[in-house]
Every structure is written in C-alpha cells, then in structure tokens.
C-alpha positions as CSV (number, residue, x, y, z in Angstrom):
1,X,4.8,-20.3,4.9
2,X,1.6,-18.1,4.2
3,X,-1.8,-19.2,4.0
4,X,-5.2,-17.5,5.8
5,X,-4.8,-14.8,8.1
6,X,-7.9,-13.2,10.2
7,X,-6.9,-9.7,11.1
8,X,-9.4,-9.8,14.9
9,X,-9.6,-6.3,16.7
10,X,-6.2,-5.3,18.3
11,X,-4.2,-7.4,16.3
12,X,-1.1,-7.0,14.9
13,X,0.2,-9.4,12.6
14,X,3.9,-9.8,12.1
15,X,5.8,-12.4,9.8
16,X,8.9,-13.5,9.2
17,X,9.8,-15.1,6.3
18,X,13.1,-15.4,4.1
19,X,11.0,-17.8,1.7
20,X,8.5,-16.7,-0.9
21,X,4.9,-17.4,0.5
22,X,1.3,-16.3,-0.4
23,X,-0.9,-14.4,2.6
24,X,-4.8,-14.5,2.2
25,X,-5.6,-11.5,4.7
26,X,-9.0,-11.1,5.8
27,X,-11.1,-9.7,8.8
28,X,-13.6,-10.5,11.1
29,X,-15.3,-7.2,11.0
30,X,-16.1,-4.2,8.5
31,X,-13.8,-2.5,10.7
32,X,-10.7,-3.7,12.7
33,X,-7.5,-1.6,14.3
34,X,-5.0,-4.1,13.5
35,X,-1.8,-4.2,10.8
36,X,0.3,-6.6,8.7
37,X,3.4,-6.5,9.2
38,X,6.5,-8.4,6.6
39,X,9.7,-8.4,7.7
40,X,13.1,-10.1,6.3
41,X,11.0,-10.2,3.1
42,X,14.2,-11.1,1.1
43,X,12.2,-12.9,-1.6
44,X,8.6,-12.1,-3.5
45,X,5.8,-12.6,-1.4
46,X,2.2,-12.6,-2.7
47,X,-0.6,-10.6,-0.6
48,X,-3.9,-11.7,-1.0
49,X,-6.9,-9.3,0.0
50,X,-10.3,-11.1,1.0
51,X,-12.6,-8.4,2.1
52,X,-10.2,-7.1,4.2
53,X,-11.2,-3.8,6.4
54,X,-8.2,-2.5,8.4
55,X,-8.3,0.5,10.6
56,X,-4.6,1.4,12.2
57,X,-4.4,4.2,14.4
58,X,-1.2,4.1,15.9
59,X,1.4,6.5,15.8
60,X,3.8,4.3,14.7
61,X,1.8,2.3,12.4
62,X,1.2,1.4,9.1
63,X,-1.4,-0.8,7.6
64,X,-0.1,-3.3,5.5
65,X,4.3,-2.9,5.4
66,X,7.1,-5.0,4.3
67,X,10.4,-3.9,5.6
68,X,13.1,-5.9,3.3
69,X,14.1,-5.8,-0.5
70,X,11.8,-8.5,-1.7
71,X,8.8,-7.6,-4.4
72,X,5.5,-7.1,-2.6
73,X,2.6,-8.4,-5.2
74,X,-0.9,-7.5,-4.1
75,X,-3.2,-9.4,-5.0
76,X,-7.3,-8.1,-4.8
77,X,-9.5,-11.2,-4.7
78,X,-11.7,-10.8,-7.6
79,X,-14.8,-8.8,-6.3
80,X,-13.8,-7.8,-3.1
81,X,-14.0,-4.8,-1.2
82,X,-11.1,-3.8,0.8
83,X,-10.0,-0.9,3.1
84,X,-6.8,0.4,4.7
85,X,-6.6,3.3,7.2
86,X,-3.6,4.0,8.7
87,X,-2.1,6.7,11.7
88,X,1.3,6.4,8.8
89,X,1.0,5.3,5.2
90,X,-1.3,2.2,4.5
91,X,0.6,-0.1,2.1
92,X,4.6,0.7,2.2
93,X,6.9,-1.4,1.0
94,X,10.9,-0.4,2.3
95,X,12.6,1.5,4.7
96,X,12.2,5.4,3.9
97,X,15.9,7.1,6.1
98,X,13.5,9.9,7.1
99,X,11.3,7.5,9.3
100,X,13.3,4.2,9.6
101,X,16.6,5.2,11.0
102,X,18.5,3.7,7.6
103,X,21.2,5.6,5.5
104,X,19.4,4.8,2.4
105,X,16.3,4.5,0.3
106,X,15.6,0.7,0.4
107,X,13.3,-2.0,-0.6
108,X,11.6,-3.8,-3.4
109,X,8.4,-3.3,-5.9
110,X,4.7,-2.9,-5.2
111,X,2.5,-4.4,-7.9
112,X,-1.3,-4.6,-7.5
113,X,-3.6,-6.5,-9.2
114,X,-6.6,-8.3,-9.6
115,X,-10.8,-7.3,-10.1
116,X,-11.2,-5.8,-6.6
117,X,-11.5,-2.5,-4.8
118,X,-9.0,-1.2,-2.6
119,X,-9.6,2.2,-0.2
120,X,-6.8,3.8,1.2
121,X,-6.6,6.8,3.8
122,X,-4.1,7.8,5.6
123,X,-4.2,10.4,8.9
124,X,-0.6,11.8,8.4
125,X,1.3,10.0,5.6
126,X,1.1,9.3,2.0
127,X,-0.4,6.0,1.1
128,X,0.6,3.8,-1.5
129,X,4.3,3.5,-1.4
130,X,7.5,2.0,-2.5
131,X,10.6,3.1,-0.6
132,X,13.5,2.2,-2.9
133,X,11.9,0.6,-6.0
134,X,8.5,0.8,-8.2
135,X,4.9,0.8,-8.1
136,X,2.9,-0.8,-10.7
137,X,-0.8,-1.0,-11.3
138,X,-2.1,-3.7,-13.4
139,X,-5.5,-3.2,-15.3
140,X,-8.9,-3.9,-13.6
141,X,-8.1,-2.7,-10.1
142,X,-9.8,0.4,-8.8
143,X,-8.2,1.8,-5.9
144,X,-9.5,5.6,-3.4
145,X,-6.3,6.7,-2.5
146,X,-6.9,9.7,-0.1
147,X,-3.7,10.8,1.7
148,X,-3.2,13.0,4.4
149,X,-2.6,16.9,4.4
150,X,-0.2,18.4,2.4
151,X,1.2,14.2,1.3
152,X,1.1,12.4,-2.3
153,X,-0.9,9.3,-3.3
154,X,1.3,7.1,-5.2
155,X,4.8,7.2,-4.7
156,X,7.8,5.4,-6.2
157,X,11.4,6.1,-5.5
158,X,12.7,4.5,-8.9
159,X,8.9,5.1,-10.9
160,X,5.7,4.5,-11.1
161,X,3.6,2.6,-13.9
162,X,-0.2,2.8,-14.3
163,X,-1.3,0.0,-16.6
164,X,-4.9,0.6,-16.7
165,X,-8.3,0.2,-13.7
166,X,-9.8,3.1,-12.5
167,X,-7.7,5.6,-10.0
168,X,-9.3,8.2,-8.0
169,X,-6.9,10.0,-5.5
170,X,-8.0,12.6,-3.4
171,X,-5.1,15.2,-1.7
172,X,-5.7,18.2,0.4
173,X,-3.4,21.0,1.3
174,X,-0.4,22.5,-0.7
175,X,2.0,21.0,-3.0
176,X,1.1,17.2,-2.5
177,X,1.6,14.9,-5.8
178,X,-1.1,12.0,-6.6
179,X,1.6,9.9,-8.5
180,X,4.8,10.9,-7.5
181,X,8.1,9.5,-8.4
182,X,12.5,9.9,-8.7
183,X,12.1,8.0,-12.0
184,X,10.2,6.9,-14.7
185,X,6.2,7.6,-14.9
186,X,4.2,5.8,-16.9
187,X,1.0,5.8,-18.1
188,X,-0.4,3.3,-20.4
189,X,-4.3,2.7,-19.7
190,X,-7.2,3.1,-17.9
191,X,-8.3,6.3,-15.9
192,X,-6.6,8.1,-13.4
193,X,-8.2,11.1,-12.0
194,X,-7.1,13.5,-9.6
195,X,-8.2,16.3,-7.5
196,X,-7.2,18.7,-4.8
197,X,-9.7,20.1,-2.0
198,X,-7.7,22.8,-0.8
199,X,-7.6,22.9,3.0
C-alpha cells in the first residue's frame, strides 16, 4: 500500500488500509477541489505533501482526514509549498461525537514535519486537529493556520506540543483558541504567533 497520489479536479481520494503505508500526495493544479480521505487507519501511516494545493468546498468535507486510531505523520517535502482549504476542518485526524455520530472522542496523533510550508483555511471549522489524541510540531515547518469564525487553530484532545518552525494562526470572531487542548500544552521552540481580527 501507498505510493504517488495526483489529487485531479473533483477528486476524492479514499483509502483503505489496515497496514502502515506512505502517501506522496500531490496535484495537478495550484488549485484543485478534491480531499484525502484514510479510513480503517488502525496502524501509522506516513503522509507525504509534494506541492500539494487542495481546495474542498463541500459541506461535508474535509481536506486531508483519517477516521481510525492509527498515528497520522505528516510529512512536508522539503521546500514545498502546500495548501489546504476545506468547507470543515482541513487536516483531522479521529471521529469528533459532535460531528461523527460516535459516543466518544476517538483517534490517534498528528505529527508534522519536515522543511516545507503548509497553509490551512478553513470556511466553518477549526483546522489542524486531533480528535482523541495529540498534535505535535517538529522544528522547521512553517504552517498559516487561519480558521473559521469564532473556531481555534490547533487543537488536541489529550495536548498539544510545539517543538519549534514558525506558526502564524490567524482567528476571527469571539472566544476562538489558536492552540487549544484537554491536556498537556507544550512549548519548547521556535515561534508561534497569534492574532485575532475581530469580526
């Protein structure tokens, strides 16, 4: 299982896989409405970004999900560009009760790394999100992290941990969190700013 994947324009990609695998996600365009979609992700599966330019407008969607307990590690190619837009939150990794259907906060750890950029937006949800585990940011990344109205950032049910890159997240509205989290929060390099725009 894994290898290259070419997001084209109206495409929805959806795996399957019980196995631990490593996805190389790219696009065809600087801007495509398509998603990537993980599900039965038992084990660890590596995510690869390549220049990557994702656009998901769909009520139900989200750009890059995994649905299952397994870690999500995502990986920014060194010197790539990537971006994630999404109608829901753009990378989510677990089943949150309040939009799944589930009894419970579920799922597994969202670690990203690697010398790349990553820009998330999101039209009506938070955006970088683990639903039942952690979030953790190695150094060099540098992620734009701009969530919708009134919605945090960052968000990890059991913590989050900021190793070091550069963090700029941009709310709106009242009340949202940039790094929010039910457990630990840690901070131990690099520079995370944050900044609210009001309405």
């Amino acid at each position: 299982d894994g290898g290259k994947i070419t997001i084209t324009e109206g495409n929805v990609v959806t795996v399957s896989c019980k196995t631990s695998a490593n996805y190389i996600l790219t696009s065809n365009s600087n801007k495509v409405n398509g998603a990537f979609v993980l599900k039965k992700n038992t084990m660890d599966n590596i995510i690869t970004l390549d220049n990557v330019h994702l656009t998901y407008d769909n009520i139900q969607g989200k750009g890059i999900s995994a649905a299952k307990e397994g870690n999500v590690f995502i990986q920014l190619k060194n010197g790539s560009t990537n971006t994630i837009s999404a109608y829901k939150k753009t990378i989510s990794c677990g089943q949150d009760p309040t939009e799944d259907g589930n009894e419970q906060f579920t799922g597994g750890n969202v670690v990203i790394s690697g010398e790349g950029k990553l820009n998330l937006a999101s039209t009506s949800a938070g955006a970088l999100y683990s639903e039942g585990g952690e979030v953790y940011i190695h150094k060099s990344t540098i992620l734009n992290i701009k969530p919708a109205l009134n919605k945090h950032g960052i968000a990890g049910y059991k913590g989050v941990t900021i190793a070091g890159g550069v963090q700029n997240i941009e709310l709106s509205g009242e009340g949202p969190k940039g790094v929010k989290r039910d457990g630990t929060l840690c901070f131990i390099g690099g520079r995370t700013t944050i900044i609210n725009t009001g309405f």
